[in-house]
C-alpha positions as CSV (number, residue, x, y, z in Angstrom):
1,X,-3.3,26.0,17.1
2,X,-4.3,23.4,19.5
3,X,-1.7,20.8,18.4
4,X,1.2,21.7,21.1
5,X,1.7,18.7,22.8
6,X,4.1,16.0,21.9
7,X,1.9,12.7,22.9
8,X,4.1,9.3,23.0
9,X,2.9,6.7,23.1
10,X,2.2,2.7,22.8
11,X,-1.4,1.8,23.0
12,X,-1.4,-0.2,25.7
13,X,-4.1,-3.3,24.7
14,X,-1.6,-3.7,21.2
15,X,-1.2,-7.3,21.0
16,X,2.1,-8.2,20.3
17,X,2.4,-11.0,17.9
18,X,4.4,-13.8,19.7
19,X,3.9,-16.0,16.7
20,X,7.1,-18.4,16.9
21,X,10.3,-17.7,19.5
22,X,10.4,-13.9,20.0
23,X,11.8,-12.1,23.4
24,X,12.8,-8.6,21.1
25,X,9.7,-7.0,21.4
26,X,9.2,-7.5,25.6
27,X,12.9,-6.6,26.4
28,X,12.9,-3.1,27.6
29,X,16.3,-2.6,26.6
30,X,16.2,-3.2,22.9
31,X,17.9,-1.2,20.7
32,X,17.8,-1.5,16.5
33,X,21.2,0.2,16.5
34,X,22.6,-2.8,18.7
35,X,22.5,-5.0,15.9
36,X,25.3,-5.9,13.3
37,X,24.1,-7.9,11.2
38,X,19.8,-8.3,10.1
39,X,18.4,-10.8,7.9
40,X,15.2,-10.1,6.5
41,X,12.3,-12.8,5.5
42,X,10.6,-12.1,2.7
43,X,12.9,-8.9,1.6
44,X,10.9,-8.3,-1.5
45,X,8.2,-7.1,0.2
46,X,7.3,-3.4,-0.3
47,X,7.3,-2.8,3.2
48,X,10.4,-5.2,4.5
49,X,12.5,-3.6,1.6
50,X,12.0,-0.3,3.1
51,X,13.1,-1.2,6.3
52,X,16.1,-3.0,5.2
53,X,17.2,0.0,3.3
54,X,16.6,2.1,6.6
55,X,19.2,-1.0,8.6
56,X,21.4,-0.6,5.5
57,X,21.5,3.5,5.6
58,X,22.5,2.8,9.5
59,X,25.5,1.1,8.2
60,X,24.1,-2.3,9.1
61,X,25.0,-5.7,7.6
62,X,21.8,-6.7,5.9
63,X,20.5,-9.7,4.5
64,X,17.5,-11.2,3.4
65,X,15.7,-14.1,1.7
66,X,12.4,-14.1,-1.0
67,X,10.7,-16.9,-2.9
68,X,10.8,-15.1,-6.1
69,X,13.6,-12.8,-7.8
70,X,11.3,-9.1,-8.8
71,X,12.3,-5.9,-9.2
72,X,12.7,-4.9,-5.5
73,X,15.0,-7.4,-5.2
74,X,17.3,-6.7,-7.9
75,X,16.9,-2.9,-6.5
76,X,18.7,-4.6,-3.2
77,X,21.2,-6.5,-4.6
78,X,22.1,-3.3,-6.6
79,X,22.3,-1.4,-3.1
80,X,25.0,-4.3,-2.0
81,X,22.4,-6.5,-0.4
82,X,22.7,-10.1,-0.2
83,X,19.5,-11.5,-1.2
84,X,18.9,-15.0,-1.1
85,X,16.3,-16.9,-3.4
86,X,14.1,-19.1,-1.5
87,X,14.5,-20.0,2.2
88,X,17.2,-21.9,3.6
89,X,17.9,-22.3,7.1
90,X,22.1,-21.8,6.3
91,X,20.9,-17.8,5.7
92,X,20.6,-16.9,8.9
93,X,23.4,-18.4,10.8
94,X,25.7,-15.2,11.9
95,X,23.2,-13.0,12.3
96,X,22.3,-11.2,15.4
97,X,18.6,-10.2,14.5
98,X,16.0,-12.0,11.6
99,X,12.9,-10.0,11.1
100,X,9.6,-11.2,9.3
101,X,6.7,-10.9,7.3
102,X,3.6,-11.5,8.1
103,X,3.6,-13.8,4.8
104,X,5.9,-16.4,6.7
105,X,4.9,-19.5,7.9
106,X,5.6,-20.8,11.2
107,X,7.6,-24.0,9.7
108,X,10.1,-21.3,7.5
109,X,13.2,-22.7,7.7
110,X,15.1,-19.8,8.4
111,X,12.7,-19.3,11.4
112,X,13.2,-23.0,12.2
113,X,16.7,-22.4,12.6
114,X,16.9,-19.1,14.3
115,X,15.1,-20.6,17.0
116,X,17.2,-23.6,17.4
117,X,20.2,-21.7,17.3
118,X,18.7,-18.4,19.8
119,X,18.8,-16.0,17.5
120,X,16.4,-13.0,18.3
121,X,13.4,-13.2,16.0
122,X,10.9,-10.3,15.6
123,X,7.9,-9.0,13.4
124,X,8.2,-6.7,11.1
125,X,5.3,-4.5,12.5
126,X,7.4,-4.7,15.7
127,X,10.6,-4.0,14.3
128,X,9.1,-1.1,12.6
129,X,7.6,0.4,16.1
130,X,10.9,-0.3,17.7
131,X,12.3,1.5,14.9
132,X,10.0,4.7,15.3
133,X,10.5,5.0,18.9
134,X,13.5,7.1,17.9
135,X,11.7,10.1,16.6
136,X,10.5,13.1,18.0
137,X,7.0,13.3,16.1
138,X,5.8,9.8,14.6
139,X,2.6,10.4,12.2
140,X,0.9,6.8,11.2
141,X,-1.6,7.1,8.4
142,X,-4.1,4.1,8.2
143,X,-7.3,3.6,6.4
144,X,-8.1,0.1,4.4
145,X,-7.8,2.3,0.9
146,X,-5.5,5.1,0.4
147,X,-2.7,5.0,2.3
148,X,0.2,4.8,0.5
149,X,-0.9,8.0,-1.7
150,X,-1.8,9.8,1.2
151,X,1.6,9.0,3.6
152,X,3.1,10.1,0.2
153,X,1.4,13.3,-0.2
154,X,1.9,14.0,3.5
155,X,5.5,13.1,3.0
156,X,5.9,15.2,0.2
157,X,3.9,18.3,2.2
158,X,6.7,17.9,4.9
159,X,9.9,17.7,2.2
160,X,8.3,20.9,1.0
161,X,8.0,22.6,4.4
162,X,12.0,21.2,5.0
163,X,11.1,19.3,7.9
164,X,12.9,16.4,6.7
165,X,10.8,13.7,7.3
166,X,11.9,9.9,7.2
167,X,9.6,8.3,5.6
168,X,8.5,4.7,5.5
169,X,6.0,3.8,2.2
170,X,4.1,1.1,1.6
171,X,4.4,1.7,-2.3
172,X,7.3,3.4,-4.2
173,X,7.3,7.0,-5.2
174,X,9.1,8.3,-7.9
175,X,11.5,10.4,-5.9
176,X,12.7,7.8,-3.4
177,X,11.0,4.7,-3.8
178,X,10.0,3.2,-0.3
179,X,11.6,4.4,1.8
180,X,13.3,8.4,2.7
181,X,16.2,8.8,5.3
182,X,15.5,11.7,7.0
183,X,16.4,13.8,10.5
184,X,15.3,12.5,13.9
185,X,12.3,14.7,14.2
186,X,9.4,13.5,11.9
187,X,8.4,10.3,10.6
188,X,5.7,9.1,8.4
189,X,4.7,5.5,8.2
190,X,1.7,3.4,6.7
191,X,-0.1,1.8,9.5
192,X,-1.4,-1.5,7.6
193,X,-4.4,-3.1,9.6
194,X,-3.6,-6.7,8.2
195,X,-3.4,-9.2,11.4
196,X,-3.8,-6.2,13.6
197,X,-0.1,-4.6,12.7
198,X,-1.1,-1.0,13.2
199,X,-1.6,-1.4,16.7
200,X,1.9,-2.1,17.4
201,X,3.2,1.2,16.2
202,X,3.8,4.0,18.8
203,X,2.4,7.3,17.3
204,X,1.8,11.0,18.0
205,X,-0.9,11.6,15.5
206,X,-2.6,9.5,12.6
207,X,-5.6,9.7,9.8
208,X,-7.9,7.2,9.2
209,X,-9.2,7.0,6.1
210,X,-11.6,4.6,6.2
211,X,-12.5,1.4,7.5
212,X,-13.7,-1.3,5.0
213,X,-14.0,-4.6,4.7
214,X,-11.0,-6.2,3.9
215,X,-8.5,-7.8,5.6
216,X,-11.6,-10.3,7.1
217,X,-9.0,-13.1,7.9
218,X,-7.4,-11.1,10.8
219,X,-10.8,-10.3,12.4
220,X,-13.9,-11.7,13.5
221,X,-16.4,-9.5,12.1
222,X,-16.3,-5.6,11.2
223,X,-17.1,-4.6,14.7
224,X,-13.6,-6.7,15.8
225,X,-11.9,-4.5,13.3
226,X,-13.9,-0.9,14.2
227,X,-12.2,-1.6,17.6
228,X,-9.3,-2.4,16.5
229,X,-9.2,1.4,15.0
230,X,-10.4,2.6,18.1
231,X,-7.7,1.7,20.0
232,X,-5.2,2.2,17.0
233,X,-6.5,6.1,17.4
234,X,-5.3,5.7,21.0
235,X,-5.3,9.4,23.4
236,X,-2.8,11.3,20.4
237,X,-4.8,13.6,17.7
238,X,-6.9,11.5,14.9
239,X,-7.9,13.1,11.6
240,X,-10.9,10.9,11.1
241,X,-13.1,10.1,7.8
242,X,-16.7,12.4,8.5
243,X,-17.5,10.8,5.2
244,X,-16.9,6.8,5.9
245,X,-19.5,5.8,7.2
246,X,-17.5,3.1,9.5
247,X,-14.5,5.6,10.6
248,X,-17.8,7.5,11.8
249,X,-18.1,5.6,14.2
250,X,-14.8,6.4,15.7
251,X,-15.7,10.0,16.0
252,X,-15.7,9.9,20.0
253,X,-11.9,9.2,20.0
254,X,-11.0,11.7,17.0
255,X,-9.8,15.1,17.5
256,X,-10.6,16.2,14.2
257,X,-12.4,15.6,10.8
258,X,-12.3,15.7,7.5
259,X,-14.4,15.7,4.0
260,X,-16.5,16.2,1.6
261,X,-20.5,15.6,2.2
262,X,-20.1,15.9,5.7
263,X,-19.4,19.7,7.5
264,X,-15.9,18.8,9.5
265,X,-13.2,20.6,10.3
266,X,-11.3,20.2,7.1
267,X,-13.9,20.1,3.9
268,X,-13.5,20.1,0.4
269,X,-15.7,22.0,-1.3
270,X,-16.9,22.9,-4.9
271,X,-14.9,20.4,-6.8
272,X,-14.0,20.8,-10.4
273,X,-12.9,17.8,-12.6
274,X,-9.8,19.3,-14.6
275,X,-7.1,17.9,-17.0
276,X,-5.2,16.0,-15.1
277,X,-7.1,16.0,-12.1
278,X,-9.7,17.7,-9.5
279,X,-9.3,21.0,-8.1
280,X,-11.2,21.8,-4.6
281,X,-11.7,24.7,-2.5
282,X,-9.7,24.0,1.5
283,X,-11.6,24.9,4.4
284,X,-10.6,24.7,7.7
285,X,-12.8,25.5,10.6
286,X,-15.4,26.4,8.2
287,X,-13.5,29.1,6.9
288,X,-12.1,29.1,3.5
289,X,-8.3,29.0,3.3
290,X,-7.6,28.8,-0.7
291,X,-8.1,26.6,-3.5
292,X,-6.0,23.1,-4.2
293,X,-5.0,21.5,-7.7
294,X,-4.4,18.4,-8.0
295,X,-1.9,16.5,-10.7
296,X,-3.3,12.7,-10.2
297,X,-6.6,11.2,-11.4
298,X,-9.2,9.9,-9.7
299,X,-11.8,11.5,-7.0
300,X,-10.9,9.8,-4.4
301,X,-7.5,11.9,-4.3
302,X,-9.5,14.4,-3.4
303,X,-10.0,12.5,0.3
304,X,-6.4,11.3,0.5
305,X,-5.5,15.4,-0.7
306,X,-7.4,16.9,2.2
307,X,-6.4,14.0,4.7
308,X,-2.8,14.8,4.0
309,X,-3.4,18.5,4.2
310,X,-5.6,18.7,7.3
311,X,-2.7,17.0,9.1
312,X,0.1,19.1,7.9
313,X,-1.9,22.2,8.8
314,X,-2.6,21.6,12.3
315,X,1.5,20.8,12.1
316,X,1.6,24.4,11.1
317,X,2.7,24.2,7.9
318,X,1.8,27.0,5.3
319,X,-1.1,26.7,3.2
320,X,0.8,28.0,0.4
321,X,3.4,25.3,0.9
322,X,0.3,22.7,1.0
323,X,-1.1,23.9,-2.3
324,X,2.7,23.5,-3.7
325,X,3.0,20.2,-2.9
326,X,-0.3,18.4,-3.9
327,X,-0.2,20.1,-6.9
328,X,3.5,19.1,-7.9
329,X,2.8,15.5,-6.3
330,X,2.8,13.3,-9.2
331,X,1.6,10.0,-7.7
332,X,2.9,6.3,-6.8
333,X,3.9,3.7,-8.8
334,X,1.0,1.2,-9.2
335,X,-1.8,3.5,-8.7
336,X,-2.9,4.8,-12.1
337,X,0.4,4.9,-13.5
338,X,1.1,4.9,-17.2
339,X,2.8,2.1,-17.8
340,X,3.3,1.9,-21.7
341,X,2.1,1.7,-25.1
342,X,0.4,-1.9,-26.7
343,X,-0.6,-1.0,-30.5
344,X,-3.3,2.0,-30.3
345,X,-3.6,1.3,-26.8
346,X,-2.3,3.3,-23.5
347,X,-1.6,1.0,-20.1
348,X,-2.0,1.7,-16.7
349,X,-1.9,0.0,-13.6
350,X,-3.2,0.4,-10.5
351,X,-2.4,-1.7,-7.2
352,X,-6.2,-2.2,-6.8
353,X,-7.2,-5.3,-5.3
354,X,-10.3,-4.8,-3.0
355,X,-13.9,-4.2,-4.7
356,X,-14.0,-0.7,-3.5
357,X,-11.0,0.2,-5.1
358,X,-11.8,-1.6,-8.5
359,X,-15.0,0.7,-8.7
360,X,-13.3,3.6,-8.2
361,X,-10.3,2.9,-10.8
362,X,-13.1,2.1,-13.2
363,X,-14.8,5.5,-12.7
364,X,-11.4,7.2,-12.9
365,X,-10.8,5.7,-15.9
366,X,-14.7,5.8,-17.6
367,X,-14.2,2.1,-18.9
368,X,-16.5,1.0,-22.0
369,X,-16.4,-1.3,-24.9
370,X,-13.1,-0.2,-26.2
371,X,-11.2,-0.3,-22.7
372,X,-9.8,-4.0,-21.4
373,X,-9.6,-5.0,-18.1
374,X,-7.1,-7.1,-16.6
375,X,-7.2,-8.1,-12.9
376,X,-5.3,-10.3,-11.0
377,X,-7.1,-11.7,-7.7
378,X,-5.1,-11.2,-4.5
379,X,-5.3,-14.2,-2.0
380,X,-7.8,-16.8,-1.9
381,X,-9.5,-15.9,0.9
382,X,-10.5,-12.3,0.2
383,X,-11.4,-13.3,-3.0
384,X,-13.8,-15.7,-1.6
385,X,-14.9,-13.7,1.4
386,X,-15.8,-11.1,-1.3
387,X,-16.9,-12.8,-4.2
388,X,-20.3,-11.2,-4.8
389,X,-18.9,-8.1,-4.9
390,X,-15.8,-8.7,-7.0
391,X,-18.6,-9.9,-9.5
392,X,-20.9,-7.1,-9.0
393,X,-17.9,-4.6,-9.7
394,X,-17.3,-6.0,-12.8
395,X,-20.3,-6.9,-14.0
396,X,-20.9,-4.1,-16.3
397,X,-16.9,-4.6,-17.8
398,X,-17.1,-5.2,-21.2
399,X,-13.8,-7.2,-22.0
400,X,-12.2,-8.6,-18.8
401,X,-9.0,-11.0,-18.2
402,X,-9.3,-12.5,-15.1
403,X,-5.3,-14.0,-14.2
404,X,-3.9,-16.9,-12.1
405,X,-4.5,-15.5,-8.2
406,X,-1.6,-14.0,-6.5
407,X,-1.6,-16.3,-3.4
408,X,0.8,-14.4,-1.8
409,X,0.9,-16.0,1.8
410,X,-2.1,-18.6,1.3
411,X,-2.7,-21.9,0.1
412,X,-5.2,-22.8,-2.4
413,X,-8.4,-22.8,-2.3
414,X,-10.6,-23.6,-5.3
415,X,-13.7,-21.9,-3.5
416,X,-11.4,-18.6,-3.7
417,X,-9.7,-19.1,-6.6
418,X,-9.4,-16.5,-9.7
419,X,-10.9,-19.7,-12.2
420,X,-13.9,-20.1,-9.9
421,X,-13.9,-16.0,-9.9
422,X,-14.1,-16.1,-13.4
423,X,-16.9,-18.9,-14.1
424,X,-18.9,-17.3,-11.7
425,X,-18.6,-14.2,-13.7
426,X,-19.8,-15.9,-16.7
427,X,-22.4,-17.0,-15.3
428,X,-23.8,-13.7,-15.2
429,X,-23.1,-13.1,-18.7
430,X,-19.8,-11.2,-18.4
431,X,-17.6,-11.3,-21.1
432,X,-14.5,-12.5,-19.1
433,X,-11.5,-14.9,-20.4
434,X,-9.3,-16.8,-17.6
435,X,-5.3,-16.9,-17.9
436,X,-3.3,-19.4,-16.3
437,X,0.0,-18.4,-16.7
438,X,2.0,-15.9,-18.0
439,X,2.0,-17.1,-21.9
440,X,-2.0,-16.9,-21.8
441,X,-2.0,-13.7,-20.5
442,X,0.4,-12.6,-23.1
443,X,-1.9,-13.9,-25.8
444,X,-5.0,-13.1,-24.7
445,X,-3.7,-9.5,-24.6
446,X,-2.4,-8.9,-27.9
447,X,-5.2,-10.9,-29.3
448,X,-7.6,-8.4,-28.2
449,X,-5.2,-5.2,-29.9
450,X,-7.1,-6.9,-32.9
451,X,-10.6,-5.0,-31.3
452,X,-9.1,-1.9,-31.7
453,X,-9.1,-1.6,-27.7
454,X,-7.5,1.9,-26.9
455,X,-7.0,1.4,-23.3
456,X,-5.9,-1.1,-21.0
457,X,-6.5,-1.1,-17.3
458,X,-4.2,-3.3,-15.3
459,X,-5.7,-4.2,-12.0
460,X,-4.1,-6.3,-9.0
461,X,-1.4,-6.2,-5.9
462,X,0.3,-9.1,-7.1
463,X,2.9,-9.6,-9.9
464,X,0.2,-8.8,-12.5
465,X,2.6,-5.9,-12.5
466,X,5.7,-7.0,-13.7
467,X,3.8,-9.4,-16.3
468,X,2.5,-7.3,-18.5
469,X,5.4,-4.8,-18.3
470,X,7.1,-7.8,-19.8
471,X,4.5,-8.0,-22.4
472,X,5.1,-4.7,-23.2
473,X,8.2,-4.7,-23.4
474,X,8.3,-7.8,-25.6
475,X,5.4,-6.4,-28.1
476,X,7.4,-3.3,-28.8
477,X,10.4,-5.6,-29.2
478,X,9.1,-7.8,-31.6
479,X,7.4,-5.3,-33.8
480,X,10.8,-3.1,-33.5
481,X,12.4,-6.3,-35.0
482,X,9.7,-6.7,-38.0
483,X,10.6,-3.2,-39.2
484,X,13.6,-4.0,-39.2
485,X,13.9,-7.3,-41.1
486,X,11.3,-5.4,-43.8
C-alpha cells in the first residue's frame, strides 16, 4: 500500500480571507479550545450549524444569530443554543470569539461591533482549518457536485471500519445530521470551493470530483478556478476525476484516479441499473476486487460510490467492509429524498441547484408529462451567469414551477432573477408557471393534482425545501379534516 505517510499540511499560496478586522487566523498561537464563549453569524447555515455543535460538544458557550427561524435553528435551540433572530450588534458583546459566513456583509452589525469592541473575528473556512489542525488524518472531499453524498459515504465507510471519524457535512444525514463527534485520529470535511474556502483547509488526502462551472462569482474565469484545485490538491494524495474532463487536467498533481469511461486506478465497470439503485463491479489496479450495490438512485452515485471507496481502500480498509457500507448507505436529506405524499403523487427533493445537477436529477427520475417540476433558483448571479443552460435543462420539462429566487447572500438583480428565468423559458415554448410567494406556490401545486401528476420533483438549495413540506403537510391536514367533518 503506498499510502504510509502522514502529510500535514497548509497549502502555502491559501489566501486567507482578511475581509473585515481579523488577527485569529495569522496568530500562531491560536487555539479553538481557548475560547469560552463563540457566537456564530449566520448559525442556520448547514455548515456553521455543524461547527457550532462541534464548539457545543467541547463544552463551549455558543451562540449565534440568522435572518430567518428554519429547521436547523430550532434543532439548536433544542440542543440549548441561544439563537438570535436577525442581527443585532448587542449579540455579541461577551463573547471571546464571533465566527462568519461567507453570506455576511461587511456592514453586519454584529461584525460592526466586534470590531469596535476587539473582539477576535474569523471565517468560517478558517475556523474550520483551525479546527482540523487537531487531527491525526484530515480527508477533504471537494468537487463542484457531489460532495456531501460522497464525505457521507466516506464517513459512513470509516464508522463501518470503527475508525471513528468526526465528521463535518455539508448536508444532514439521517444518522447524525451535520455533523459526528468523533476520536482525534480521522476527520472528514467538505471542502466547498465558493470564494476560494477550500484552500484554507489543512489536509492529508482529498477527492476531487469534478470541476464545473459554478461558483463564477469567486473567480475570474474556469482556468482561475482549475488553479485554484491545483493548489487545493497541494503535495498530500488526490483521488482525481479520470472522467471530468476539467479535474483532468489536474492529473499531474494527483496520485490516483478514478472512473468509469476512463481506465484509472479505481474503475467501475459493467454497471447494472437495479431496484433501488446501480450495482458495479470495483477494480483497483486493474484488477477486480468484488462487486458493489448500491441503495440510492441516480448514476452519478456510482462516481461519488467509487470516489468514497478508492479513498477508504488505499486507507486500508476491507473491501468487504466497503461493500457493507455503500450498500446500507441510505442517502442525505435533500438529495432524492422522499419527502411525502400530495394526492396520487410521491415527492422528492433534491438540493439541486446548478444545471448539471438538474439534468441528472431529471434522468434519475425519467420525468414526462405526468411528473411536475418545481425549482427554486439559487442566487441571482449564478442564475444569470447560467441562464442558457438553466433553460436548455428544462426545456424538454413538461409542467414546470419556477419559485421566487433564493437570494441567499445577494441583492437583486432582475437580469438574474427567477421571473426573468421564467419568461425566458416561455419564450421557448416551455410550459412553466412563476410563483411569488409561498401562497402561489401552494396553489399552483395542488391545482396541478387535478392533472393526475403522479410525481413531483422538488428542485433548489434554498427554502424551496421547507415550503412545500409545509404544503404537504397542510394538504394532508385539510383533507384529514374533510373526512372527518363528512
Amino acid at each position: 500500500m503506498f499510502f504510509k505517510k502522514n502529510v500535514n499540511f497548509l497549502t502555502k499560496n491559501a489566501k486567507k480571507v482578511l475581509f473585515f478586522h481579523n488577527y485569529v487566523s495569522m496568530n500562531k498561537n491560536f487555539n479553538v479550545q481557548s475560547f469560552n464563549k463563540i457566537h456564530f453569524i449566520g448559525i442556520g447555515g448547514i455548515s456553521q450549524s455543524a461547527l457550532a455543535k462541534y464548539c457545543l460538544s467541547r463544552g463551549t458557550s455558543v451562540s449565534g444569530s440568522d435572518a430567518r427561524l428554519s429547521e436547523i435553528t430550532k434543532e439548536l435551540k433544542s440542543l440549548g443554543i441561544k439563537v438570535y433572530l436577525g442581527h443585532h450588534g448587542l449579540s455579541v458583546i461577551g463573547k471571546d470569539l464571533v465566527v462568519y459566513s461567507s453570506a455576511v456583509s461587511e456592514n453586519c452589525p454584529e461584525l460592526v461591533t466586534a470590531r469596535e469592541r476587539g473582539i477576535p473575528i474569523i471565517s468560517r473556512a478558517e475556523f474550520l482549518g483551525e479546527i482540523l489542525k487537531a487531527y491525526k488524518t484530515k480527508i477533504a472531499v471537494s468537487g463542484s457536485h457531489g460532495k456531501t453524498t460522497t464525505t457521507a459515504m466516506l464517513g459512513e465507510i470509516f464508522v463501518k471500519a470503527k475508525l471513528n471519524p468526526t465528521i463535518f457535512l455539508g448536508g444532514e444525514y439521517f444518522s447524525y445530521g451535520n455533523f459526528r463527534k468523533g476520536g482525534k485520529k480521522y476527520a472528514i470535511t467538505e471542502a466547498c470551493e465558493y470564494k476560494k474556502n477550500f484552500l484554507m483547509l489543512p489536509h492529508d488526502s482529498s477527492i476531487v470530483l469534478n470541476v464545473d462551472n459554478d461558483h463564477l462569482d469567486s473567480y475570474l474565469n474556469m482556468d482561475d478556478m482549475i488553479n485554484c484545485f491545483n493548489k487545493f490538491l497541494g503535495d498530500g494524495l488526490a483521488l482525481v476525476n479520470a472522467d471530468d474532463q476539467n479535474a483532468s487536467k489536474l492529473f499531474n498533481r494527483a496520485v490516483a484516479t478514478f472512473g468509469i469511461k476512463k481506465t484509472a486506478t479505481f474503475n467501475a465497470k459493467n454497471l447494472r441499473l437495479e431496484k433501488n439503485g446501480y450495482s458495479f463491479d470495483f477494480y483497483a489496479y486493474q484488477k477486480k476486487i468484488g462487486r458493489i450495490k448500491l441503495s440510492v438512485l441516480g448514476k452519478h452515485n456510482v462516481i461519488n460510490a467509487l470516489a468514497s471507496a478508492g479513498l477508504a481502500y488505499l486507507y486500508g480498509v476491507k473491501f468487504l467492509v466497503i461493500k457493507k457500507a455503500l450498500f446500507e448507505f441510505k442517502g442525505v436529506k435533500r438529495r432524492n429524498e422522499f419527502i411525502g405524499q400530495l394526492s396520487d403523487a410521491k415527492v422528492y427533493a433534491d438540493y439541486a441547484h446548478h444545471p448539471t445537477e438538474i439534468k441528472s436529477t431529471l434522468e434519475t427520475f425519467r420525468h414526462n408529462k405526468k411528473t411536475l417540476v418545481v425549482f427554486q433558483p439559487h442566487t441571482y448571479s449564478r442564475t444569470k451567469n447560467l441562464m442558457q443552460d438553466f433553460i436548455d435543462v428544462f426545456s424538454k420539462v413538461e409542467n414546470l414551477i419556477i419559485y421566487k429566487t433564493y437570494s441567499a447572500r445577494e441583492k437583486f438583480d432582475d437580469n438574474g432573477s427567477a421571473y426573468k428565468l421564467n419568461e425566458n423559458l416561455r419564450l421557448v415554448n416551455v410550459n412553466s408557471i412563476y410563483a411569488d410567494d409561498f401562497c402561489q406556490l401552494q396553489q399552483q401545486i395542488i391545482a396541478k393534482l387535478e392533472d393526475k401528476i403522479d410525481k413531483i420533483l422538488v428542485l433548489g438549495a434554498g427554502d424551496v425545501y421547507e415550503d412545500v413540506k409545509k404544503i404537504i403537510l397542510n394538504y394532508n391536514t385539510n383533507k384529514k379534516n374533510t373526512k372527518s367533518v363528512k
